[in-house]
N, C-alpha and C positions, 0 to 999 in steps of 0.2 A: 199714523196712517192705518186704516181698518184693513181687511184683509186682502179686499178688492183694491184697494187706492192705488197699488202699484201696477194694474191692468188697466186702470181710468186714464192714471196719469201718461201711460207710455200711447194706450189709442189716441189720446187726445192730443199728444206731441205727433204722432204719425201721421195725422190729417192735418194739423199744422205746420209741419214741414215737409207737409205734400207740398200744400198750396205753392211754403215758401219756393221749392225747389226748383216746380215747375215754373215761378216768376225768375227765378235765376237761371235754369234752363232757357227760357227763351228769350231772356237778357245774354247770355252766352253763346247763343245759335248768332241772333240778332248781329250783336256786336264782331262777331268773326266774318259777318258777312258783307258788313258793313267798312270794316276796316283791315279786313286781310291779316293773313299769318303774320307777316311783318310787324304789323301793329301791335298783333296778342303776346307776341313773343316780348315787344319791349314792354307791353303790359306788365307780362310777369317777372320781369327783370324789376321793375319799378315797383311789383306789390312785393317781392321779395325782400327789398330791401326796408319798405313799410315795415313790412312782419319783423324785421330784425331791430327795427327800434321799438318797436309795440310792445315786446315778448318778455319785457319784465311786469310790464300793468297789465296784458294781458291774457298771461297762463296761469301760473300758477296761484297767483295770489286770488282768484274770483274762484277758482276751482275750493280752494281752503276755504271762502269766505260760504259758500254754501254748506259744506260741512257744517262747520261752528253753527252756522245758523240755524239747521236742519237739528242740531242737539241741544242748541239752548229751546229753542221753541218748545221741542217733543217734552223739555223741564221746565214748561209755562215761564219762561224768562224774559219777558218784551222787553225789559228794561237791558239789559244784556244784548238783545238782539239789535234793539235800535243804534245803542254805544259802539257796539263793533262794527254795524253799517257806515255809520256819521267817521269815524276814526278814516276807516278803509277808503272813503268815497275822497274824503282830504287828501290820506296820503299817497292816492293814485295819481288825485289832480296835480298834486305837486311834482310827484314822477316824469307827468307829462309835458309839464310845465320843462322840466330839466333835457326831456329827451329833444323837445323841440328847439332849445335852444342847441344841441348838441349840432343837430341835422344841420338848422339854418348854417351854423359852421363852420360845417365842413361841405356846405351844399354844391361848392367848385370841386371838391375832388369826388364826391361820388358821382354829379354827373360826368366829368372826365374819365372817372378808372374803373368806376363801380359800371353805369349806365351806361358808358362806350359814347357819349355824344354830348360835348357842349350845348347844345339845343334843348337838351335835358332836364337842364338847370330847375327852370321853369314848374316842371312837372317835379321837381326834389322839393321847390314852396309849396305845395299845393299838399304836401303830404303833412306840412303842419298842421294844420286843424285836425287831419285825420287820426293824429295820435293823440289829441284830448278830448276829440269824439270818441273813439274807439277803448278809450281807456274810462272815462264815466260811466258809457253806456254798457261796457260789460258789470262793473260793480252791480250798476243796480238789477241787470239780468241775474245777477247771485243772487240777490238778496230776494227775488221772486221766485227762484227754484228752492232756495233753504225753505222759503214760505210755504212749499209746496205748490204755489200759484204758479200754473203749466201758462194760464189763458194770458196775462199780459205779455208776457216774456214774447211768447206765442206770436202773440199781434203786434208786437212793437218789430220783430221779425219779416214778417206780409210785408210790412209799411216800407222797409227801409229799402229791401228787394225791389218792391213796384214803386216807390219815388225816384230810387234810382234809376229802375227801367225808364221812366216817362222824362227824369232829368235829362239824362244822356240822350236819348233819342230824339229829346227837344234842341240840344244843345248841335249835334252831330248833322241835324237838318237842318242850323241856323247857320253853322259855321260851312259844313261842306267841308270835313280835312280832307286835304289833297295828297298827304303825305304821312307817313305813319309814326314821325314824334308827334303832329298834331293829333292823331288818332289814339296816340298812349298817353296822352296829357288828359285830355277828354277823360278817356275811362280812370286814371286817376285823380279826376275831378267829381268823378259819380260817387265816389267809395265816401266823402264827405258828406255830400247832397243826401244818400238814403242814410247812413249816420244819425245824422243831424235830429230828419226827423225820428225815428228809434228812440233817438236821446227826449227828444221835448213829452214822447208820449209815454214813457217809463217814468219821467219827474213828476208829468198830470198825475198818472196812477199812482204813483210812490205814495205821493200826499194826501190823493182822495179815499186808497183803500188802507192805508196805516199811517192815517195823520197820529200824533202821540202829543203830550207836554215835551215841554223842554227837558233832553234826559242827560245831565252831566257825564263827563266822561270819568266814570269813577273806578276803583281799583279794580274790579270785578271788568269791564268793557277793557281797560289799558289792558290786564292780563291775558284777557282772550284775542288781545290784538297779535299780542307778541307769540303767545298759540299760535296764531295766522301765519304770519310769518316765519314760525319755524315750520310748519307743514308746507307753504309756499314753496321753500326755499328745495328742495327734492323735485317741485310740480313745473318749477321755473327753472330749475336746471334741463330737468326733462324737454320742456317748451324749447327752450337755448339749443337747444342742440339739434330738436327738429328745426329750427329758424333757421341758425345756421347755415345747416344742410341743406334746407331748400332753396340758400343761398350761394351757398357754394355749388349747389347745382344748377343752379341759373348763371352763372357766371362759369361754370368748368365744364356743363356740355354742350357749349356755341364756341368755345374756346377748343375743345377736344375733336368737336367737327372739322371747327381749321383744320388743326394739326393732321387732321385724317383725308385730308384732301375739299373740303365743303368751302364754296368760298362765303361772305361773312353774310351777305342777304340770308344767303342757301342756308346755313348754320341757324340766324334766327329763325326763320321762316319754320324751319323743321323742330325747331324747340318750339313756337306758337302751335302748331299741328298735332303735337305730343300734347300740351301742357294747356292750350286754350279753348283746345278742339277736342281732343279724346280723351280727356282725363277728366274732365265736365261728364262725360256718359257714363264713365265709371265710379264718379260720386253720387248717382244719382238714388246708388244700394245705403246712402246716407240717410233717405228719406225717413229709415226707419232706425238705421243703428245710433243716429244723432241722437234720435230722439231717446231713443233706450237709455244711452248712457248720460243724457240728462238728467235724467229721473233712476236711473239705478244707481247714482252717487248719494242722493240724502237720501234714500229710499235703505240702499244695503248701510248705511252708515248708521239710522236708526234703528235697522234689526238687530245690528253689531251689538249696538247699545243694548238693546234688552233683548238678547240671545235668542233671537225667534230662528232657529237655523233652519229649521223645516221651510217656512215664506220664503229664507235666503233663497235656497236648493231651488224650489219652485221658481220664484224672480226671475234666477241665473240661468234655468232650463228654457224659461218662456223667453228669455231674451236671444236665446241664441237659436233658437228653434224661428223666432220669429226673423231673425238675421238671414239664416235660409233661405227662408221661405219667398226672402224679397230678392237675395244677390244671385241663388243660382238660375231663378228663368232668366234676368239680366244676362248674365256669363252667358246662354245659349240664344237668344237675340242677337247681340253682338256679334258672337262667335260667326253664326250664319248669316245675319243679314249687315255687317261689317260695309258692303260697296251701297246698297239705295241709303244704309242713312250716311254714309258720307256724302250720299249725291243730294239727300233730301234737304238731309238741315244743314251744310257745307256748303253744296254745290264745288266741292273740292273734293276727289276719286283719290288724289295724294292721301287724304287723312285714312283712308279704308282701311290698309295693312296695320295701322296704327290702332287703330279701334278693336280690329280683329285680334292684333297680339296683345294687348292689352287687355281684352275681355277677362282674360280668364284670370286676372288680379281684382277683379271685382270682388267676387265672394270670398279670397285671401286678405281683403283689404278691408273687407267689411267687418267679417269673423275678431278681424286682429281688434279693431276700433270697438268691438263689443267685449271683447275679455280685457281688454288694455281699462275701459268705462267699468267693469267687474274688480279690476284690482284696484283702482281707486276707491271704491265704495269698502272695498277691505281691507283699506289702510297698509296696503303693500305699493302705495307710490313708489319708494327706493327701491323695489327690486321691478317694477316695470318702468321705472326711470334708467335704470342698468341696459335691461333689454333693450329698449330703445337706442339706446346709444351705443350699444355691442353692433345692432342693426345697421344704422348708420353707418359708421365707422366702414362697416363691410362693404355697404354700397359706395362710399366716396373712393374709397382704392378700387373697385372692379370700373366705377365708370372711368378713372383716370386711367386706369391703363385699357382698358377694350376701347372704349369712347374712340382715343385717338389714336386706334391702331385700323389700321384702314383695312382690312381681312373685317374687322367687327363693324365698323364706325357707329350707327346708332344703333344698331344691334344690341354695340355693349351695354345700352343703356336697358333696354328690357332684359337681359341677363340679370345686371346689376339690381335691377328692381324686382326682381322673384325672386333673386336671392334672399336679397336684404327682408323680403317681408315675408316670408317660409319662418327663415330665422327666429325674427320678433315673438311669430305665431308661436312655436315649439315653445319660447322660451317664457312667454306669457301662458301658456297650458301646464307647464312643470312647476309654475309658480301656481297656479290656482288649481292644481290636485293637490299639491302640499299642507292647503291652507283650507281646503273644503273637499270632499268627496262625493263627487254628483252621481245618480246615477241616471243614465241616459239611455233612452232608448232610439237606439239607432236607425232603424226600422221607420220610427213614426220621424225624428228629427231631420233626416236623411234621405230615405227608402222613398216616403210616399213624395216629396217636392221634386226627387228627380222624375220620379214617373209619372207627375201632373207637367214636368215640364218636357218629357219627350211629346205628350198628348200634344202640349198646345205648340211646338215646335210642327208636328204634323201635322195638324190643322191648318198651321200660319201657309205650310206649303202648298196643300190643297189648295187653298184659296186662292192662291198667287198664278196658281197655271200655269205660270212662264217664268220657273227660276233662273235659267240662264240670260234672261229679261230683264232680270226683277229690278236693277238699278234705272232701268229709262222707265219705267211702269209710271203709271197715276198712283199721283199722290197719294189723292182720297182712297183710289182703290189698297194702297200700301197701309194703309193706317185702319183701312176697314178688316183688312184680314190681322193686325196685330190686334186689334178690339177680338175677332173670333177664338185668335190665340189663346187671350187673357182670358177669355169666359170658356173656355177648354181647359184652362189651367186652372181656373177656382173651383169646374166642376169636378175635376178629379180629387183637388184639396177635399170637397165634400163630401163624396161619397165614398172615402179612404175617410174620414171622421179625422184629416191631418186640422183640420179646423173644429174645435168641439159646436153643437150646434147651438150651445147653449153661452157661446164667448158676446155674442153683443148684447144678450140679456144681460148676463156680469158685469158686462162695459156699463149698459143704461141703470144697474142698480149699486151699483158701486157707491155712489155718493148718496 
């Protein structure tokens, strides 16, 4: 990778997971408005359990497979690279193969204990195909980030976000659910649908941009498989415990609601409003950190390799600086204008307080997901696999006991969540001073993002005239003073030099 290719490669995932985002943003507005809390809550109950059978084909072992591939290449190795693709791509399928029969088998009790609703069932089939979609189509998304190829990964991305959108909103218009297991069956019948396509348009490109000879699986591809799999196996513990978690949390705060007095509509509804509704705006600071620690795993992996520690330092500064720069105007949008977007993109005033306390785990959430993408690329998995789950662990006893103490009720649950991700944070920064010593300028990382986003905070209100208003206001008029915000907010980025002037020349001459 020449000197620039790790600035190419992270713009050109930003603007690609713009697009995607905002296709899933407005797949997520869409969908909530369409089918109510209810529905999103059993949503995520149903993708939780997804996640927990995916979560051996789909964490760790693609995350390994980019590494290996990102170091055989950088040592001109095609014949190695292709071996440990072809090995991997088998023995996921096979994975999936095994997990799907697991599910079909027990598909009576998790809709009964797991899902809370015989009616269920239904939607627990439909999750079959989505674990040997979901399990190919990550492989070969490795094996295009080890490539360094940003651009198909990229687009196979777009595709699956807006087939789904156009799936579901085809199917939801045809059907008319009346009732919110039909309305969670649906959206667990889209997660296939955009899938699917993903999977067909990664196999076109797989073949047409690295067709090869026929390349045996010989000592050299077997040994780097079993490589794989020991690196996996730390990345997929780590995975396991966030699945888990986001399972046990989907199942223990609708449960803890009860217990705190919520009856069980009131319980789901309010986990759909957290989890379908507000927790979508605050991944939207993913736009850019997704994309960073895409490209800062083979990117820090090959500098590892041939000791460029200066480009590391650089990488690590530009990724967290850029992390900033996108999560804390987010935090101060939400923060203040928390009641017109619950009104705008809800039409639900319930989700507000939820948006507003939750804001300010944006740029906590973001920061953590950019040093957690930094200790991967420096091969300290096992010690952010530890913090991870030290985190966790925190958060499941604070939500069990606040959750369902009726003094806290879902209280405890944003307690438990700033807890648990402070934690991570500290304990993911004690690992990576240990292991590299940055040196940061505070001022420019910091200093100048907050006071482009007081500016475009003050502008956003000028413009509005009528804050005590603001939630009945026009639309148009709402979205035209966040446009004045954002171009108050890049103007100060640039005349504070918090943007060098000279970054998109870099970006265009990079390659």
């Amino acid at each position: 990778m020449n000197k620039n290719g790790f600035i190419y490669g992270s713009v050109f995932m930003v603007f690609m997971n713009f697009f995607m985002r905002i296709i899933g943003f407005a797949y997520d507005i869409f969908l909530s408005k369409l089918l109510g809390a209810e529905s999103m809550g059993l949503f995520q109950i149903g993708l939780s359990t997804l996640m927990t059978f995916l979560i051996i084909t789909i964490s760790g072992i693609p995350t390994a497979l980019t590494k290996i591939i990102a170091e055989e290449n950088s040592k001109s190795g095609p014949n190695n690279v292709e071996g440990i693709f072809k090995l991997t791509f088998i023995f996921n399928f096979l994975l999936a193969i095994l997990l799907s029969g697991v599910l079909i088998f027990f598909s009576d009790f998790i809709a009964v204990k797991m899902l809370k609703n015989k009616d269920m069932i239904l939607g627990v089939y439909f999750m079959v195909p989505a674990i040997i979609i979901f399990s190919l189509s990550n492989v070969l998304k490795a094996y295009f980030y080890g490539m360094k190829n940003m651009v198909t990964p990229g687009l196979a991305q777009i595709i699956e976000h807006f087939t789904r959108f156009v799936g579901v909103m085809a199917i939801i218009y045809c059907v008319k659910p009346t009732n919110p297991i039909n309305g969670a069956i649906i959206a667990l019948i889209g997660l296939s649908i955009g899938e699917s396509f993903d999977l067909l348009w990664s196999i076109y490109w797989k073949n047409r941009l690295y067709k090869r000879k026929k390349i045996p699986h010989n000592v050299s591809s077997i040994a780097l498989f079993l490589k794989l799999l020991t690196m996996a196996v730390p990345l997929t513990v780590a995975g396991s415990f966030q699945v888990v978690f986001r399972f046990t949390n989907t199942v223990l705060i609708p449960s803890r609601l009860m217990a705190s007095g919520y009856s069980s509509s009131e319980a789901i509804s309010t986990f759909g409003r957290i989890m379908g509704m507000a927790m979508p705006l605050i991944h939207l600071s993913f736009i850019v950190t997704a994309a960073l620690v895409l490209n800062l795993i083979p990117s820090l992996s090959e500098q590892m390799a041939l000791k460029r520690y200066k480009e590391m330092k650089r990488d690590i500064n530009l990724s967290i600086k850029a992390t900033i720069l996108v999560s804390l105007p987010l935090t101060a949008i939400y923060t203040v204008f928390s009641k017109p977007l619950a009104v705008f993109l809800y039409s639900d005033i319930k989700v507000a307080p939820y948006i507003y306390i939750m804001a300010f785990g944006t740029i906590l959430m973001a920061l953590q997901n950019t040093i957690s993408g930094v200790l991967l690329g420096l091969n300290r998995q096992v010690q952010d696999t530890i913090n991870g789950i030290i985190s966790m662990v925190i958060r499941i006893i604070l939500i069990y006991i606040l959750v369902g103490n009726p003094q806290f009720g879902i209280n405890g649950f944003f307690i438990a969540f700033y807890v648990s991700i402070i934690v991570a944070l500290i304990l993911d920064l004690i690992v990576l001073r240990s292991v590299i010593k940055l040196n940061i300028n505070y001022l420019d990382i910091i200093g100048k993002p907050l006071l482009a986003t007081i500016f475009m905070i003050g502008a956003i209100l000028l413009t509005t005239h009528d804050l005590s208003n603001l939630q009945s206001s026009n639309f148009i008029g709402f979205i035209s003073s966040l446009l004045v915000g954002i171009i108050a907010y890049i103007f100060i980025l640039v005349i504070t030099k918090a943007v060098p002037k000279n970054f998109f020349r870099r970006f265009l001459k990079s390659k």
